[in-house]
N, C-alpha and C positions, 0 to 999 in steps of 0.2 A: 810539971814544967817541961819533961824531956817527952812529952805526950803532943803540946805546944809547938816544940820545934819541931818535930817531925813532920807535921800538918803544913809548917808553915815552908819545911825542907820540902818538900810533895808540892807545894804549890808553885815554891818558885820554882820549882825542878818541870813541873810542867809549863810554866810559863814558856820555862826556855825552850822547853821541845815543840811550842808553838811558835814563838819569834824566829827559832834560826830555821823554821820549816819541817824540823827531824819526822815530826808527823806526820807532814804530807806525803815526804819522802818513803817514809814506811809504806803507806796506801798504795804509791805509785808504784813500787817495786812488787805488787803482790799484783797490781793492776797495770800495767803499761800504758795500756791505753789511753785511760785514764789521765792522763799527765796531757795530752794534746787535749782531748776532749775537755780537759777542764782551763789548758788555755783558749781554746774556744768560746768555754763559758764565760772565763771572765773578761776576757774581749767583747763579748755583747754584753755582758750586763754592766763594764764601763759605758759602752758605748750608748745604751739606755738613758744611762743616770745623765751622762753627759747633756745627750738630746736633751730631758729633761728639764735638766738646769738650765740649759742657755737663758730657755723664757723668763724665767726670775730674775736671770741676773740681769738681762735684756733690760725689764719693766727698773729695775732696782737703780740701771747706772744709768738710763733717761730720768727718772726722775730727781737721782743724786743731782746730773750735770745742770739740770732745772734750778732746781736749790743754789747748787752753787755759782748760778750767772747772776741768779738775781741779788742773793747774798753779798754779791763779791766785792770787797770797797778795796781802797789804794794800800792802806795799813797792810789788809793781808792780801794784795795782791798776789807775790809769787807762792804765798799757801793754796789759795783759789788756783793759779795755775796749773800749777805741780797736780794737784785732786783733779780740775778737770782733765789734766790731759790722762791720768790712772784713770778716769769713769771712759774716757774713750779708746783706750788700748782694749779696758773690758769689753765695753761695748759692741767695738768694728772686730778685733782679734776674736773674742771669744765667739761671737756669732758667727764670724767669716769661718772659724776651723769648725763648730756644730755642725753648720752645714755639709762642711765635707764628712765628717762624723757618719751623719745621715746617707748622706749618699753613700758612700761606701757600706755603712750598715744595711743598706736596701739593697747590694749587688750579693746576689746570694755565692755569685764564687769570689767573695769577700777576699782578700789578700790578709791574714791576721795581723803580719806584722806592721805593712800600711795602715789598717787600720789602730793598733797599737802608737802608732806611732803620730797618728792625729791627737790621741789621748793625750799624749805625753806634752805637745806641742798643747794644746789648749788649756792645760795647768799649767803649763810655762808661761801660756799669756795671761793668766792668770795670778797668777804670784805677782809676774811685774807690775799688773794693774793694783794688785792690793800693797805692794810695796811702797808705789807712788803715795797713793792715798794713805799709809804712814808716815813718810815720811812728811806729806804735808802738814798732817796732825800735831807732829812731832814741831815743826819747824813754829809755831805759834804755841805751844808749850801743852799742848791736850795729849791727854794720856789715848792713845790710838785703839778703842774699839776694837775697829774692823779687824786690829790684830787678832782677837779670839772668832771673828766672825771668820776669820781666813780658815785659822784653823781647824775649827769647827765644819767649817764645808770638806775640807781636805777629809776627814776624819770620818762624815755621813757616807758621802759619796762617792769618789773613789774605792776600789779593791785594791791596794798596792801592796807589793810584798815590799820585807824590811826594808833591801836595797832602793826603789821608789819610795819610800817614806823619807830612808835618809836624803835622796836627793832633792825631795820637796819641802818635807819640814823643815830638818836642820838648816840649811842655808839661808831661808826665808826668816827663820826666828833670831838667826846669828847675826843676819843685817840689818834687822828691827835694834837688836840689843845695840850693835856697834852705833847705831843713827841714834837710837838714844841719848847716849854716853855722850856723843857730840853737841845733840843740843840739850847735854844736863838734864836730864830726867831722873828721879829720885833711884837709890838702890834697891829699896822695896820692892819699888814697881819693876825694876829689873829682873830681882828673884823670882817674884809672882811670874813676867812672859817664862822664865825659864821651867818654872814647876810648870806652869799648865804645856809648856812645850814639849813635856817629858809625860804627862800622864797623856797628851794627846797623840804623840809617838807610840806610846803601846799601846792603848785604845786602836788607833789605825792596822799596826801589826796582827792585833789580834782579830780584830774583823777579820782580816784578813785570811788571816791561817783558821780562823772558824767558819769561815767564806769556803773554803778550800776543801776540808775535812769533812764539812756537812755534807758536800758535791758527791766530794769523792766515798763517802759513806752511802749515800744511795741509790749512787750504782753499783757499787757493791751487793746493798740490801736489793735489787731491781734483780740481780745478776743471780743471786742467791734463790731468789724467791723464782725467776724462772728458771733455773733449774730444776728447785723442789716439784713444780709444776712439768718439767717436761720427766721427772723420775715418776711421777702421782699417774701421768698418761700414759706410761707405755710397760707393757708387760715384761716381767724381769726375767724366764724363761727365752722365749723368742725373741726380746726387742723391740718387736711389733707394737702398733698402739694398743692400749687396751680398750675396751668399751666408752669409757671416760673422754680417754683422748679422741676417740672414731667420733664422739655424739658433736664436742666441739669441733670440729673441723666439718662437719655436716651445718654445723649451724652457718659459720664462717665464709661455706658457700651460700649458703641460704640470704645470711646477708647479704654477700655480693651483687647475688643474682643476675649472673655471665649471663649469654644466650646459647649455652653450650648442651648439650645431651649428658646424662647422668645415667649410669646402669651400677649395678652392684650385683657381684658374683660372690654369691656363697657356698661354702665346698665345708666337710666334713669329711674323717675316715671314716670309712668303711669297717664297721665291727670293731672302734676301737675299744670300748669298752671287753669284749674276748682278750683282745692283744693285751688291756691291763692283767688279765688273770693268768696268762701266759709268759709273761714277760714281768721282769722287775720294772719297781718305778724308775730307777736309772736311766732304765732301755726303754720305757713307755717316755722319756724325756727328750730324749735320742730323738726317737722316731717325730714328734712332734718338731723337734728342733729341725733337723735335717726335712723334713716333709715342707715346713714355712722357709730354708734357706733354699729350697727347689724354685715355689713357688716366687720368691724376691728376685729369685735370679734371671726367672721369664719375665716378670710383670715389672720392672725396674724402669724402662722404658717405655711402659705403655702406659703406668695409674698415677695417681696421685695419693692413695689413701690403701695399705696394708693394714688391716687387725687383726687381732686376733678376739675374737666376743667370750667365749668360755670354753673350758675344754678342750676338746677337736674339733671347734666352731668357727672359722676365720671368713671373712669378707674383706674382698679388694670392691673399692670405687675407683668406676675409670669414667675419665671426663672424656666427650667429643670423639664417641666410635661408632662408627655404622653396626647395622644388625649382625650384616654379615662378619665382619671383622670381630664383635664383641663373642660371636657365637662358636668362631674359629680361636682366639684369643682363650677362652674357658677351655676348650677341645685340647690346645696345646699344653695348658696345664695338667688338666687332668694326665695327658698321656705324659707328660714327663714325670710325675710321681710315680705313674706305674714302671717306667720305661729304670728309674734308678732301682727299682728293684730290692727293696726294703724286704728281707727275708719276714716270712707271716706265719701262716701255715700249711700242709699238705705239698709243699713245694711252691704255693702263690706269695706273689708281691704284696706289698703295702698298697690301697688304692683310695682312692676319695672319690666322692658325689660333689654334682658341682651344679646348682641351680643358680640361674639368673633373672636379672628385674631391670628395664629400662623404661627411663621417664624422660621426659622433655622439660628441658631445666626453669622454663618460665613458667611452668605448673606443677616446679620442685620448693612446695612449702613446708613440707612434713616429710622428714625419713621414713617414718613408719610405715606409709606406703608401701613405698620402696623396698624395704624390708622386709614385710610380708609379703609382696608378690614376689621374693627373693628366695622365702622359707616356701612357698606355696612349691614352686620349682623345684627346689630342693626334695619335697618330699612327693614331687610326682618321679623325679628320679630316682630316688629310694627304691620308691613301688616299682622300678620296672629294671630290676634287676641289679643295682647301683652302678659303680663305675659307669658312670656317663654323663651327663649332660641336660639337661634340665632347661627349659625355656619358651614360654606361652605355648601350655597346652602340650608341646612336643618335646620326644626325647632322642637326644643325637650320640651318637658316639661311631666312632671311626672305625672299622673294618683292620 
């Protein structure tokens, strides 16, 4: 039994922390953002459902007011009155605010709270319409339908938090009840609008706040998951992208497909494998470290694309650079690792090889290219003494 109430303690205990929002609240606080972005969302996807509905109800209160002309005798005159003139507030009110709906829904620098505010104004004309058409029901002694149909829509459609529920159902259900009582309608049937007026309130709440919670959970999970992914692409030493990260943003241009010039400079140390056996891995970390914050700090302003591939293997992509500029560009790297002066051996500096590859971006389908006539450079520099420079056929380095 005390197993019972606890289950049953746990549900209503979450119930409430969905009705009075506490849950959302939680989300928002850990997300900020979140809280505009998801009044944004439900501003459109009111304004959706809106659009939506007119049409049905459009079709729904032309044919009602059809029904009701032809139907309509002296007896229940003022009933037939009262109901056409509810199918025509729907009708001309709800249509006439949809459209503004629409329009403003199609202005993409949208105002949210004007648009909110058509919303609110078109369940206003709406109520009244279905009120009418209660009260006509009511007035010839028919238990009123449309009253569960009212609610029922309030309850699909709409997103409303508590506060718009109370100001749309309660008042709606309480003048139905009071119109009742006037023209005598059983208590039974009284009880019954009130139960389904109460399951339909928290039914509405809870969309709601499950509306809310789900939003705000997947960007979250959106938020999470790119992060995971930008921690998966970039090397956890230097920062730099890794291999992973390098291949997709190569593709990304590939998609693109600018009309811009595409080269790729590869560089490697000099004899680092020595400097491991000389050096602790600490200091072998070091150098690697400070060797890539050298080269960031020249290339910052000129690439798009830092990695590092394996090892003491790193390639920069730089988009839209003449020969000359891309040749001198490499040149000033290479000499500013020498020029920081990385103690090595016999008294010399830390130094790198630096081969390059350029392709013309409308016949940039495949990296690999590019990458091999990058390593081809690379190790024509090697061969002719390293520290230098690397690029078709010829090898540069400054005097």
């Amino acid at each position: 039994m005390s197993e019972f109430f606890k289950i049953l303690k746990s549900v209503v205990s979450d119930y409430g922390r969905h009705v009075t929002g506490s849950k959302i609240k939680e989300f928002e606080s850990e997300d900020p953002l979140s809280k505009t972005l998801l009044q944004q969302n439900l501003c459109a996807a009111n304004s959706k459902r809106i659009i939506s509905l007119s049409v049905p109800i459009a079709v729904i209160a032309i044919v009602s007011a059809v029904f009701i002309l032809i139907n309509m005798n002296l007896s229940s005159l003022a009933a037939g009155i009262i109901s056409l003139l509810g199918v025509l507030v729907i009708l001309f009110g709800c249509s006439f605010t949809a459209i503004m709906v629409f329009r403003e829904y199609r202005n993409k620098k949208s105002d949210i709270k004007k648009q909110d505010r058509y919303v609110m104004i078109f369940w206003s004309v709406f109520s009244v319409g279905m009120l009418l058409l209660c009260i006509s029901d009511f007035s010839i002694n028919v238990f009123p339908y449309r009253f569960y149909l009212y609610l029922i829509t309030m309850t699909v459609f709409p997103l409303f938090d508590i506060k718009k529920s109370i100001v749309f159902i309660i008042p709606f259900s309480l003048l139905n009840i009071v119109i009742g009582v006037i023209f005598g309608i059983d208590f039974y049937i009284l009880m019954i609008s009130v139960a389904f007026t109460a399951a339909y309130f928290m039914i509405s709440t809870l969309v709601y706040s499950s509306y809310c919670c789900i939003f705000i959970s997947d960007r979250q999970l959106n938020t999470a998951n790119e992060r995971c992914r930008q921690i998966n692409e970039k090397d956890s030493l230097t920062g730099l992208l890794n291999k992973k990260g390098l291949i997709r943003r190569l593709m990304d241009i590939i998609d693109r497909g600018t009309d811009k010039n595409i080269a790729a400079i590869f560089f490697d140390i000099d004899d680092f494998r020595q400097y491991n056996h000389i050096y602790t891995d600490t200091q072998s970390d070091e150098c690697l470290y400070n060797v890539c914050n050298c080269v960031r700090i020249i290339a910052k302003s000129k690439t798009d694309i830092i990695s590092r591939l394996s090892g003491d293997e790193f390639v920069i992509i730089v988009q839209d650079i003449s020969e000359y500029d891309l040749v001198y560009f490499a040149e000033q790297i290479r000499k500013s690792v020498e020029t920081m002066a990385l103690p090595f051996r016999d008294g010399k500096p830390v130094t790198i090889t630096v081969g390059i590859s350029s392709i013309i971006e409308d016949d940039f389908t495949d990296y690999t290219k590019l990458f091999n006539e990058a390593e081809d450079s690379l190790s024509l520099a090697k061969n002719n003494g390293k520290n230098c420079v690397g690029y078709m056929g010829n090898v540069f380095k400054a005097r």
